[in-house]
C-alpha positions in Angstrom: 9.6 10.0 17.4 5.7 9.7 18.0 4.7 9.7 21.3 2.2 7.6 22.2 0.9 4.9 24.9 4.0 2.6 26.6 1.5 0.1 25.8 2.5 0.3 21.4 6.1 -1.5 22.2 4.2 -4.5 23.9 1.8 -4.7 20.9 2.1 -8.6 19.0 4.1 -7.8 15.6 3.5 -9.7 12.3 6.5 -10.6 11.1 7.7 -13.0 8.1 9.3 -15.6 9.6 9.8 -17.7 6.2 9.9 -16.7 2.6 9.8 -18.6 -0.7 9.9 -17.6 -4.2 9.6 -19.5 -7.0 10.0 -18.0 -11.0 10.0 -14.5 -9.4 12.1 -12.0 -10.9 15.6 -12.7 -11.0 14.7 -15.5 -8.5 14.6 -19.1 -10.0 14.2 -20.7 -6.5 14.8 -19.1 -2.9 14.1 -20.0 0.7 15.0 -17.5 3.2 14.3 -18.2 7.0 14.2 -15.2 9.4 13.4 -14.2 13.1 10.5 -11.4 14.1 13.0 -8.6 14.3 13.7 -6.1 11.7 15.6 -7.2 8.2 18.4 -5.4 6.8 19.6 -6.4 3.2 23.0 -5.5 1.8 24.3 -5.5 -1.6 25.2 -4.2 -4.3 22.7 -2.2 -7.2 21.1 -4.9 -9.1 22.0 -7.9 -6.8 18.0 -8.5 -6.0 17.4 -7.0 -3.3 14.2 -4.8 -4.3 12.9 -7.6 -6.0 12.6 -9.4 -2.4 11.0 -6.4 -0.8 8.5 -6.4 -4.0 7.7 -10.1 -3.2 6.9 -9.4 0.3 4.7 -6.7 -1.0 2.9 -9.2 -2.9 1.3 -10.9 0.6 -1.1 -7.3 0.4 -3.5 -7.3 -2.2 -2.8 -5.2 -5.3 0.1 -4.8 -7.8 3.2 -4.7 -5.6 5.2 -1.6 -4.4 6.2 -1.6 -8.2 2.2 -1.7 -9.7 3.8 -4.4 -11.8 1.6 -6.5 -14.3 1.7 -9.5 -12.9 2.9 -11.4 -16.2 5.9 -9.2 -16.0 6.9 -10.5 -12.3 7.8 -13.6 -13.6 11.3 -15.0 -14.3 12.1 -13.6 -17.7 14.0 -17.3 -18.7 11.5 -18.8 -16.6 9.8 -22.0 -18.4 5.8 -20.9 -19.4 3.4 -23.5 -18.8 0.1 -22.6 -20.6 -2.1 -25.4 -18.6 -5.0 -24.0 -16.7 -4.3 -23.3 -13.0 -0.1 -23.5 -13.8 1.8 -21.1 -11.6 3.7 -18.4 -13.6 5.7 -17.7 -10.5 5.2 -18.1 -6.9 5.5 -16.6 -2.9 4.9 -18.7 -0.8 5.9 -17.3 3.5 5.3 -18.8 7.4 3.7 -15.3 8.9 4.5 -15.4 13.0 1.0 -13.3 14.3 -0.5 -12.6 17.1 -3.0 -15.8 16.6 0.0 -18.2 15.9 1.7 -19.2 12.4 -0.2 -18.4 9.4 0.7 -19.7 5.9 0.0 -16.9 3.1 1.0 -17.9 -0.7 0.4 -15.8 -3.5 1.3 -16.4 -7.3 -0.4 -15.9 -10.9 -1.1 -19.0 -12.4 -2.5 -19.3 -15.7 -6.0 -19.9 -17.5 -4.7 -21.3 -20.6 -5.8 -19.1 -23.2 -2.2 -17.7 -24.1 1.0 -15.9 -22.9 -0.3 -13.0 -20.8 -3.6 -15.2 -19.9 -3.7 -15.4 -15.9 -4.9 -14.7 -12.7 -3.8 -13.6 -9.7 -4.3 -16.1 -6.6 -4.1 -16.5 -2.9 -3.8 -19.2 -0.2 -4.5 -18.7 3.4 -3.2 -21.8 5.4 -3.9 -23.9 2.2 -7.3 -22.6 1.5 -7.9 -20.7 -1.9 -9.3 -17.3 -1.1 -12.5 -16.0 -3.3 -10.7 -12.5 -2.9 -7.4 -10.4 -2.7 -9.2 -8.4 0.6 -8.8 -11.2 2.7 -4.9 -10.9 3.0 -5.8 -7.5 4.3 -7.3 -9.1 7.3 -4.2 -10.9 7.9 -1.6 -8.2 7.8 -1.3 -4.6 7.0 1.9 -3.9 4.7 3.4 0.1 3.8 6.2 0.2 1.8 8.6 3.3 1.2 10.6 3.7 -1.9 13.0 5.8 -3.7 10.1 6.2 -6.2 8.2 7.8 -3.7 10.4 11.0 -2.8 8.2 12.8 -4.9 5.3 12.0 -3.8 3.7 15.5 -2.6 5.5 17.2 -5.8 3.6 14.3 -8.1 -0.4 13.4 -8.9 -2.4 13.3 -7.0 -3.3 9.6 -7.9 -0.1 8.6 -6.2 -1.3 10.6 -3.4 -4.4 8.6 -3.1 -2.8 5.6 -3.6 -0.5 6.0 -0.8 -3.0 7.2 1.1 -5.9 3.8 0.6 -2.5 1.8 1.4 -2.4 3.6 4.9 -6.0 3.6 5.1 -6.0 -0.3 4.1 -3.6 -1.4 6.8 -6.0 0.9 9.8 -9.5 -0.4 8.6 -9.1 -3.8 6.3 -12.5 -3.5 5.2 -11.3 -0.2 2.8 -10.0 -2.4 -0.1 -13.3 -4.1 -0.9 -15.2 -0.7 -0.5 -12.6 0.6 -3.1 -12.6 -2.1 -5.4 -16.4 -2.0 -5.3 -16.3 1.7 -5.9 -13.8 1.5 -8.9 -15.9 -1.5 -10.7 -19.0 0.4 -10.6 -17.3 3.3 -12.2 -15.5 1.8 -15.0 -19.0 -0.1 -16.0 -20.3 3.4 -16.0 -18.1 5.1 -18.1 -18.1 1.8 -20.5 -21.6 2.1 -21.0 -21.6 6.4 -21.7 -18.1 5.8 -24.1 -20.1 2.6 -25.9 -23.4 5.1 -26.1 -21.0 7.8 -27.6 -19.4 5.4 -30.1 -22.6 4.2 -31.5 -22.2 0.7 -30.3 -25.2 0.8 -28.1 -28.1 3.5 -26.9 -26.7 3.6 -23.2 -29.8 2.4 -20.5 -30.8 5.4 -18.4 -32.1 2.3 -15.5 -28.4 1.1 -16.2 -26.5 4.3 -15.6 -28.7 5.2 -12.7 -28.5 2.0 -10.5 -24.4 2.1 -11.1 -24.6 5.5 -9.5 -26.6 4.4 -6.8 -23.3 2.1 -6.5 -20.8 4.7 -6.6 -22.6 6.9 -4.5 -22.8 4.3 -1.7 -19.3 3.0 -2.0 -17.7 6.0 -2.9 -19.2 8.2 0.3 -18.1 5.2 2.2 -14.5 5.4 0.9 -14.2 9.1 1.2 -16.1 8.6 5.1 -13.1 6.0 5.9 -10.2 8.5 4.5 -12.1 11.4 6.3 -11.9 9.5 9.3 -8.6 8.1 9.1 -6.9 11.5 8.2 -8.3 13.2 10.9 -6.5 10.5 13.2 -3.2 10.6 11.5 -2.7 14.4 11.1 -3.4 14.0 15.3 -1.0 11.4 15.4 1.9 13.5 13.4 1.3 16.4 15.6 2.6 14.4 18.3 6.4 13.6 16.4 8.9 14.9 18.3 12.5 14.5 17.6 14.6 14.9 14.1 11.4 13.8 11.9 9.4 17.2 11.1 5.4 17.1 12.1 3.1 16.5 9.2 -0.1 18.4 9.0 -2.3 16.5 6.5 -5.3 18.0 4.9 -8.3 15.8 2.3 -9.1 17.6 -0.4 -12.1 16.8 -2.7 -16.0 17.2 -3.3 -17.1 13.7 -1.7 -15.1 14.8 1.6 -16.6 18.6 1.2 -19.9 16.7 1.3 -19.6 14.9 4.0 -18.3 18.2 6.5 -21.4 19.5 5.9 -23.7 17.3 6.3 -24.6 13.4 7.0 -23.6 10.3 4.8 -26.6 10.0 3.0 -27.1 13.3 2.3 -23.8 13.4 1.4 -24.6 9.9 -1.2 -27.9 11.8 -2.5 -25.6 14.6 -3.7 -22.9 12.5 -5.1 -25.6 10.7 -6.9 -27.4 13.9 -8.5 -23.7 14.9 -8.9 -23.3 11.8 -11.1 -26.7 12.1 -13.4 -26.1 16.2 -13.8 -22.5 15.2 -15.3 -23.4 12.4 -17.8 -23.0 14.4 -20.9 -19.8 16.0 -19.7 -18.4 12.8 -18.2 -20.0 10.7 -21.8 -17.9 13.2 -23.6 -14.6 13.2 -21.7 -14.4 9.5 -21.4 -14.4 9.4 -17.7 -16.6 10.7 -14.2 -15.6 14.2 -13.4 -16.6 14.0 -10.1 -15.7 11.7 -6.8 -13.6 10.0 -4.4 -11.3 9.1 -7.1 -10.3 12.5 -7.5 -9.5 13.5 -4.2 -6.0 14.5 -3.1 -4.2 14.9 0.3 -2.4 18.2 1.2 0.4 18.1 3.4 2.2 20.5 5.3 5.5 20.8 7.4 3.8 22.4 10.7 6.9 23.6 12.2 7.8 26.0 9.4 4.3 26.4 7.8 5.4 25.6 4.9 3.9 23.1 1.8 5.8 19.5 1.7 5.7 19.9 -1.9 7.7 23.1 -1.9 10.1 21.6 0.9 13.4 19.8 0.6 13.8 16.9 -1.3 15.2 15.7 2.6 12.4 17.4 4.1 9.8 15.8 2.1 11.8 12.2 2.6 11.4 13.3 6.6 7.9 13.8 6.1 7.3 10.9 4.4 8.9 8.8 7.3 7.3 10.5 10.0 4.0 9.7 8.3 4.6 6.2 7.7 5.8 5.9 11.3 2.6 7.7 12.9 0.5 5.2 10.6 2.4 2.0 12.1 1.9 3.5 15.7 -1.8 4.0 14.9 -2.5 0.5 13.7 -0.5 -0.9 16.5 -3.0 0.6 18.9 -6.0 -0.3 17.1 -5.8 -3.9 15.5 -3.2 -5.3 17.9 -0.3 -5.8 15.9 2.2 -3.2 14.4 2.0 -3.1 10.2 5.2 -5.2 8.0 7.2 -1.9 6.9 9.0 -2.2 3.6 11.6 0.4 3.6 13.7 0.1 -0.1 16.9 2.2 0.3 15.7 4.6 3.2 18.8 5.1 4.8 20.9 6.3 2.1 20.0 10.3 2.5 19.5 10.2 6.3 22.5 11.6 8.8 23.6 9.7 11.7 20.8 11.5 14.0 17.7 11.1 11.6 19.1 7.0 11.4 19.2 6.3 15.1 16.1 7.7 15.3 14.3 5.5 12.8 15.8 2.2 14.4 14.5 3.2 17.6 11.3 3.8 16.5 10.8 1.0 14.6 12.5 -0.9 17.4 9.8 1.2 19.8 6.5 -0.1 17.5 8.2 -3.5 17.5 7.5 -3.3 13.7 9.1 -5.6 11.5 10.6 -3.7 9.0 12.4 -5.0 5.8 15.5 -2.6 5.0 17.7 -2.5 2.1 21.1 -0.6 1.4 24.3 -1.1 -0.3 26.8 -0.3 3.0 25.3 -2.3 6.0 27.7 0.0 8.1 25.1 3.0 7.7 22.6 0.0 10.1 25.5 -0.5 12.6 22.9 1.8 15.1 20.8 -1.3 15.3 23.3 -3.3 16.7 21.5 -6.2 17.8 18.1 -5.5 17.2 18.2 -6.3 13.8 19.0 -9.7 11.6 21.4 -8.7 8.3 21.3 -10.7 5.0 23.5 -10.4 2.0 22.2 -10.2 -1.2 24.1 -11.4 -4.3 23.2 -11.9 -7.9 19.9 -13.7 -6.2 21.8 -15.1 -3.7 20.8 -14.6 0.1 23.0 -15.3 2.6 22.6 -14.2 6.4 25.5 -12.3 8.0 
C-alpha cells in the first residue's frame, strides 16, 4: 500500500450515488441507485457490465475509457431523431461530494444535419456547460482496463494519454491547457498541408502567431506533467506491500527545456523550434516537435528493471500501484479521493495482491467501480462494498 498521512482515509469521497442511462449501448433505459462505498459488478461476458463502467466514464470530459465516437455509444436499435438539440443517448447521475449533491448529465444530442451530425453536451445541476473542462472541476475519474495491460509495451500516445488523465484528475485546469494546445496545432499543420497542396500560399503572420499558441500552451502542459510526475514517482516510492514501486521518468524535448532553464525561455525555444521545422513538419503532414510527443518511462525500482520488459503481472502491479498513488495524491490535494473505474482488475490478481487492493481503496475511501464474472474472488471486501448483478442489461443489487 502507499503510505501516506492518516489524514487521506478522512478525506470527503465523490461517489455516484444515482445513475441513469438512456439509448446507451445495450441500455434502452436504466436507473441504478447506489451508496458511497465501492461497486462490484458480476456477470457474465457480454451481460453489460463494461458498458456501465464506460458510462460513468462519460461524467469526465473526453471519449470514454473506450475513445468511442460518440454516434457509436448509442443504442444500435435505438430510434434516431434528427431534430436539432434531440438526444442520441443519455447519462444522467446524483454525484454525493464534498459540497452536497451535484447533478451531472452528459449525452450527444443532435444538430440536424444527418445521421452522425452531433454534439457532445453537459449539464451541471441543470445548467448547460459552454465546455467539457468544467466536469473536471467536479470530479476526477481514472479508469483501468484490460486494454490497458500493455500500456508501457504500447505507444507512447497511450502513454500520454494515461498520463493527462492522471494529470487531469490532480490539476483540473490541464484539460483546457491541452485542448488549447491541440487546436492550435491542428490549425497549424492545416494551414502548411493546404500550402503544400496548392490550395492556398500559407500566411507566415498566420503560422507564426499559432506558434506563439503552442509554445505557450504546450510549455504549460509539459510544466504541469513535469510537475505532476515528479510528485507521483515520490508518491510510488513510498508503496509498500505486494504492489511493486514505480519509478516514472518524462521523456521529451518541451520537458528537456524546461530542466534547463525557465518557462519562457523554455516557450522561446519551442517557438524557434516550431519556425526552424516548417518545411520538415509542411512535408510530413504533422509538427515534429512538442509536448505531444513526449512519453513516460517507467521502471520496477525494486528489481531495476523496465516495466515494459516485466511481466505481463508485473506490469498489471505497476499499473495499480500507480493508479493507487495518483488517487492518494489527489485525496491530499483537492479534498476528495478520484471515482476509480476498475474493468476486470481482479481476474489475474492472487488472494494477497486482492486483499491488498480492497484495503487500499477502502484506506483512500475511493469509490471504486469493479467488475468481474465470480463475485467470490470480492468476498475480501466483506462489507465494505455494495454488489450488483448484471444481466443482459439488467441490474439488480445482491
Amino acid at each position: 500500500m502507499v503510505n501516506f498521512p492518516d489524514e487521506t482515509a478522512s478525506q470527503e469521497r465523490c461517489a455516484v450515488v444515482r445513475l441513469a442511462l438512456t439509448d446507451f449501448r445495450c441500455y434502452a433505459h436504466l436507473r441504478l441507485d447506489a451508496d458511497a462505498r465501492p461497486a462490484v459488478l458480476t456477470g457474465a461476458n457480454g451481460a453489460g457490465k463494461t458498458n456501465l463502467l464506460e458510462a460513468i466514464s462519460f461524467l469526465a470530459p473526453g471519449r470514454g475509457l473506450r475513445r468511442a465516437r460518440m454516434q457509436d455509444v448509442t443504442r444500435s436499435d435505438a430510434p434516431v431523431d434528427e431534430s436539432p438539440g434531440a438526444l442520441r443517448w443519455g447519462v444522467a447521475s446524483t454525484l454525493e461530494a464534498a459540497g452536497g449533491a451535484v447533478e451531472v448529465g452528459t449525452g450527444f444530442a443532435s444538430v440536424g444535419d444527418g445521421d452522425d451530425g452531433g454534439r457532445r453536451v453537459v449539464r451541471i445541476n441543470g445548467m448547460n456547460t459552454r465546455s467539457q473542462s468544467a466536469l473536471s472541476e467536479i470530479l476526477a475519474v481514472v479508469w483501468l482496463v484490460p486494454d490497458m495491460d500493455r500500456l508501457f509495451m504500447d505507444s507512447a500516445g497511450r502513454r500520454r494519454r494515461f498520463l493527462d488523465r492522471l494529470v487531469a484528475g490532480f490539476d483540473p485546469a490541464h484539460t483546457t491547457r491541452l485542448n488549447e494546445y491541440e487546436q492550435a496545432m491542428r490549425e497549424r499543420t492545416r494551414l502548411l498541408r493546404d500550402d503544400r497542396a496548392g490550395f492556398r500560399a500559407a500566411d507566415a503572420g498566420w503560422i507564426a502567431a499559432l506558434e506563439q499558441r503552442m509554445a505557450e500552451s504546450g510549455i504549460a502542459v509539459a510544466a504541469a506533467r513535469r510537475d505532476f510526475v515528479n510528485r507521483l514517482g515520490a508518491a510510488c516510492k513510498l508503496t509498500a506491500g505486494p504492489f511493486p514501486a514505480a519509478g516514472i521518468t518524462l521523456v521529451g524535448d518541451a520537458e528537456g527545456w524546461l530542466d534547463h532553464g525557465a518557462a519562457l525561455e523554455a516557450e522561446d525555444r519551442f517557438r524557434a523550434a516550431l519556425a526552424d521545422s516548417r518545411t520538415a513538419d509542411r512535408e510530413i503532414g504533422r509538427a515534429l516537435t512538442g509536448p505531444h510527443r513526449s512519453d513516460i518511462q517507467v521502471v520496477h525500482l525494486a528489481k531495476n528493471c523496465p516495466a515494459a520488459v516485466c511481466s505481463t503481472g508485473e506490469q498489471k502491479a505497476l499499473l495499480i500501484s500507480i493508479v493507487l498513488a495518483h488517487a492518494r495524491l489527489v485525496a491530499l490535494d483537492r479534498g476528495a479521493s478520484p471515482l476509480l473505474l476498475m474493468d476486470e482488475i481482479v481476474a489475474h490478481l492472487d488472494a494477497e495482491r486482492r486483499a491488498a487492493l480492497f484495503d487500499e481503496i477502502c484506506a483512500i475511501g475511493a469509490q471504486a467501480w469493479m467488475t468481474g464474472t465470480d463475485q467470490e474472488l470480492f468476498e475480501q471486501f466483506g462489507d465494505r462494498a455494495q454488489y450488483f448483478r448484471v444481466d443482459n442489461a439488467n441490474v439488480q443489487t445482491v
